[in-house]
C-alpha positions as CSV (number, residue, x, y, z in Angstrom):
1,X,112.8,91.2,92.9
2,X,116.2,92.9,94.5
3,X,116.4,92.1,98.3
4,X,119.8,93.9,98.4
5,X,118.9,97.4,100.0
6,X,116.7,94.8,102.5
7,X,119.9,92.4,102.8
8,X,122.2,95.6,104.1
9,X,119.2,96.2,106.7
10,X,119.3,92.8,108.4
11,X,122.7,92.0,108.5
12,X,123.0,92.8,112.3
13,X,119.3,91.2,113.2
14,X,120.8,88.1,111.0
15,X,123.9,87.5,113.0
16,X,121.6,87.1,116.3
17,X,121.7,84.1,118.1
18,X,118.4,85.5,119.5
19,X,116.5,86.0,116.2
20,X,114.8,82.2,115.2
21,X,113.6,84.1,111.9
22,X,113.1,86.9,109.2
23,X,110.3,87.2,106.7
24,X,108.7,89.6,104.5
25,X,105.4,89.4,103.9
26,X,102.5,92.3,102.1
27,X,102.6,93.5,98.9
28,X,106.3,93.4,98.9
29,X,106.2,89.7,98.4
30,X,103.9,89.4,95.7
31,X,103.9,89.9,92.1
32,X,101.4,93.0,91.6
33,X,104.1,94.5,94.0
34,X,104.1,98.0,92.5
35,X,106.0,101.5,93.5
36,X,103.6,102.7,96.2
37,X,104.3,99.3,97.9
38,X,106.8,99.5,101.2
39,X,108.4,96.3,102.5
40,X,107.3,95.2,105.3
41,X,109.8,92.6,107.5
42,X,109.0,90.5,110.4
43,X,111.3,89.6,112.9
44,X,111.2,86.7,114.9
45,X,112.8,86.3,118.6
46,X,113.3,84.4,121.0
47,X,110.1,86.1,123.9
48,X,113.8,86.5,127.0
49,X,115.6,88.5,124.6
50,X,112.0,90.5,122.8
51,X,111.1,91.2,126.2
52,X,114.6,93.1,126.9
53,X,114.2,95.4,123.9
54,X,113.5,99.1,124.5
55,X,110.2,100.4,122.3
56,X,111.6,102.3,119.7
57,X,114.1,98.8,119.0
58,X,110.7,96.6,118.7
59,X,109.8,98.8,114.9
60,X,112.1,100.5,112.5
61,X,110.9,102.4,110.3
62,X,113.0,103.8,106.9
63,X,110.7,106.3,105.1
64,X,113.1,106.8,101.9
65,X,113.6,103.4,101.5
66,X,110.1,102.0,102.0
67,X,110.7,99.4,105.1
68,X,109.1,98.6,107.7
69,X,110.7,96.2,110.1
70,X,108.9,95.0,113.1
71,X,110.0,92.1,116.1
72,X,107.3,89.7,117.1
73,X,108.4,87.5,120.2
74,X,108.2,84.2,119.5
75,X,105.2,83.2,122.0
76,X,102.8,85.9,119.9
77,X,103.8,84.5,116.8
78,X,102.9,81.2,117.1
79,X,99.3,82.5,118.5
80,X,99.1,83.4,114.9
81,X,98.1,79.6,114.6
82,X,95.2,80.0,116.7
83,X,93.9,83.1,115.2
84,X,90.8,84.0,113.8
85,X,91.8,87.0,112.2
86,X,92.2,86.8,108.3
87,X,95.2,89.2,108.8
88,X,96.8,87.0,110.8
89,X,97.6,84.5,107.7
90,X,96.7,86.0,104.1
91,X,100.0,87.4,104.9
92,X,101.9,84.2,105.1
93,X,100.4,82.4,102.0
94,X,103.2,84.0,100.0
95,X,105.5,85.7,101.9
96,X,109.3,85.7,101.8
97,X,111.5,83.8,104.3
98,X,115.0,86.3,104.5
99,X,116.6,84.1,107.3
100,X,115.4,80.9,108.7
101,X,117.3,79.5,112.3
102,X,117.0,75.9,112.4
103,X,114.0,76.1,109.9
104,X,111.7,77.5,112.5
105,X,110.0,79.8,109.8
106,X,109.8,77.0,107.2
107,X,107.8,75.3,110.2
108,X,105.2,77.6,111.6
109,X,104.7,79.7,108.4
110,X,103.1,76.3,107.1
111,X,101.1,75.8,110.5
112,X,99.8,79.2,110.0
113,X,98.7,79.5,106.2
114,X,97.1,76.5,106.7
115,X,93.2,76.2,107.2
116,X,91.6,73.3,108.7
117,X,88.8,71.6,106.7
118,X,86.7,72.1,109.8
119,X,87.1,75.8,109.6
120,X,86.9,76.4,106.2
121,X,83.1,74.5,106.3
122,X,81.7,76.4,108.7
123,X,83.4,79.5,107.3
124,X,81.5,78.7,103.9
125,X,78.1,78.2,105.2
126,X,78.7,81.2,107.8
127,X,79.4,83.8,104.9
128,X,77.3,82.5,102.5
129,X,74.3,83.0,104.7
130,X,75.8,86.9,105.6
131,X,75.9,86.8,101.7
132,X,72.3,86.0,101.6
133,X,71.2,88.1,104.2
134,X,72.8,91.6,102.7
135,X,71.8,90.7,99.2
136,X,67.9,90.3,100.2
137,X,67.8,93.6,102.0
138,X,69.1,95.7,98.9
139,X,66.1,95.8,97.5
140,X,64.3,97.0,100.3
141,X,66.8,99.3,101.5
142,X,66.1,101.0,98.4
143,X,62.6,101.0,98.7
144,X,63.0,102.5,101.9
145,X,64.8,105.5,99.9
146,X,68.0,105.5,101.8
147,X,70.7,105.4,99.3
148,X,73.7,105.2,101.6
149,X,72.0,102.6,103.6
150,X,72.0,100.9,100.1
151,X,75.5,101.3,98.9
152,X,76.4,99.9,102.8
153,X,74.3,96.8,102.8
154,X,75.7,96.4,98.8
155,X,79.4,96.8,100.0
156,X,78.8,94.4,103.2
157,X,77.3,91.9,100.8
158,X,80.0,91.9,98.7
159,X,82.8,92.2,101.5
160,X,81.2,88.7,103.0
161,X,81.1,87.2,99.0
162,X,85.2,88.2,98.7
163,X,85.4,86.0,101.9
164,X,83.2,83.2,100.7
165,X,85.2,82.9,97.4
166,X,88.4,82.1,98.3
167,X,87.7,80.0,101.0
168,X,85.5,78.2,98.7
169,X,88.9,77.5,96.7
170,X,91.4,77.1,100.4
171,X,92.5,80.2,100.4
172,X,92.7,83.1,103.0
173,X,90.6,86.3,102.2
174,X,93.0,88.6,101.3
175,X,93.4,92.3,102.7
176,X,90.6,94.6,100.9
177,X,93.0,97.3,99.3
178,X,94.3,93.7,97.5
179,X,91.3,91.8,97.0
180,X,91.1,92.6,93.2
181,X,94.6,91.5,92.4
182,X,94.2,88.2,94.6
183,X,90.9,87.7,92.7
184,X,92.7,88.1,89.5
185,X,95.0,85.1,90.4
186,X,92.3,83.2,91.9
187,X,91.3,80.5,89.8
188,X,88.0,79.2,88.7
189,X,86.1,82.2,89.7
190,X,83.7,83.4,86.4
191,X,84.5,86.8,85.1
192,X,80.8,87.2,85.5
193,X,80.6,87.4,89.4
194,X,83.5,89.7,89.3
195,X,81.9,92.2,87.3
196,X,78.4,92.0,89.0
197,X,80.2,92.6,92.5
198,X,82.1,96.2,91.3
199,X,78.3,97.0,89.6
200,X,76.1,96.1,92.1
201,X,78.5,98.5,94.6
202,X,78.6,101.3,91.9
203,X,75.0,101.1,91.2
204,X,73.1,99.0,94.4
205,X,69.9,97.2,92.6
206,X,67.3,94.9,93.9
207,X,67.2,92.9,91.1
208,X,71.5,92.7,90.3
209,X,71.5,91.2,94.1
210,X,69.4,88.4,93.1
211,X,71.2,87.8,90.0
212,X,74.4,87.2,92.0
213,X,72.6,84.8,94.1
214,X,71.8,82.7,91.2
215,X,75.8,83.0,90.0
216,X,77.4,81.9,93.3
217,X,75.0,78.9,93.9
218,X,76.4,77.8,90.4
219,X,79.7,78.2,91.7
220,X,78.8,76.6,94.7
221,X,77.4,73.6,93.1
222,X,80.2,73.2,90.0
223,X,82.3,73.8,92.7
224,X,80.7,70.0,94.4
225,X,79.1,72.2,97.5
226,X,75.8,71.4,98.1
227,X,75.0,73.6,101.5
228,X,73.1,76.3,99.4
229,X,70.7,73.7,98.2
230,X,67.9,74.4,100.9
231,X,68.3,78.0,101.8
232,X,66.2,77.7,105.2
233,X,68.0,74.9,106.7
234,X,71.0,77.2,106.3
235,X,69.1,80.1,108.2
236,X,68.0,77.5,110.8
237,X,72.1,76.1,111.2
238,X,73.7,79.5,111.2
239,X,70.9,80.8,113.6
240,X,71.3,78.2,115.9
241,X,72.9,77.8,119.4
242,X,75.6,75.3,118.0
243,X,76.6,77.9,115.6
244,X,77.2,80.9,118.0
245,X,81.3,80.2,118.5
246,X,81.5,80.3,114.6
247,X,79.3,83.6,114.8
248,X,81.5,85.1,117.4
249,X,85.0,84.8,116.1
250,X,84.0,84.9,111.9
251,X,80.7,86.7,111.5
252,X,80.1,90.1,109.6
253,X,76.6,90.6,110.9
């Protein structure tokens, strides 16, 4: 990848005692980058000097040479950490470090792609019971005879199942305009489940739903997760009181 149109574009922010660091993150920094994909740079700085910056020098924006360069102030950046937003640190799994002061981005990048075993368990049982929950109303959605109350309840059970499977493997959920290609790299998902999510979204069925049930507790339990096992108990945890501050910052439903 040629960062030479992007190096002529950050020499000034580079030079800046001010800036800690520069990163591209997006499509731009991964390999299904293709020619519809703009490069999107972050840049880091110190909050005395972000704060002194007019609002048209916080985002540049160069149409005919696809970049997008936007300042974060150092305090906001680091609340990525804390965040419970996916958004907030797919993009930092495989992004770019440009410039790096003092190795600050080397630093919080890894503090911020990482997720905490703690997280990722509750995150598993949380999405796997969304999963559940859309999958066993497909059926009767179509009974009803409401066919875009089907293809929603389809696309929101397979939105929560694109979620479940790459935390299931410690990995972010990606943006959805990307989640085929990061499926594609993802390893140790069958071929299978892929194909059952794009066909139970083309063509929502009762009976497809149930079938993909029965392929993701296999994953699940080849994977050595054993949560799924009683399907009430995981009703009775998610539902719960204890549960309701995983509900409130991850849940779909």
């Amino acid at each position: 990848m040629d960062y030479t149109i992007l190096d002529k574009k950050l020499e000034t922010f580079c030079s800046n005692k001010d800036v800690l660091g520069i990163v591209l993150v997006g499509s731009g920094s991964r390999q299904y980058r293709d020619e519809l994909s703009d490069y999107d740079v972050e840049v880091i700085v110190k909050d005395h000097y972000y704060n002194q910056l007019d609002e048209e020098q916080k985002f540049y924006e160069f149409e005919e040479e696809g970049i997008e360069i936007l300042f974060y102030p150092e305090h906001d950046f680091s609340q990525k950490i804390k965040s419970c937003k996916d958004i907030e640190h797919w993009p930092y799994e495989e992004c770019v470090i440009l410039h790096d002061t003092n190795q600050y981005l080397e630093e919080k990048i890894i503090e911020i792609a990482f997720i905490t075993p703690e997280d990722r368990e509750a995150r598993l049982k949380l999405h796997y019971f969304e999963f559940l929950f859309s999958a066993r109303r497909v059926k009767r959605t179509l009974t009803r005879g409401n066919e875009l109350n089907a293809r929603l309840v389809s696309a929101q059970m397979v939105f929560v199942l694109v979620k479940l499977l790459f935390l299931l493997k410690y990995r972010w959920p990606p943006l959805l305009h990307w989640a085929t290609e990061n499926l594609e790299l993802l390893e140790g998902i069958p071929e299978k489940i892929k194909l059952m999510m794009l066909e139970v979204i083309r063509r929502p069925d009762g009976f497809l739903a149930e079938k993909l049930i029965t392929e993701v507790d296999n994953l699940l339990t080849s994977s050595g997760e054993h949560f799924h096992f009683v399907k009430t108990d995981i009703t009775r945890q998610i539902s719960g009181s204890n549960f309701r501050h995983i509900r409130e910052k991850y849940g779909l439903i």
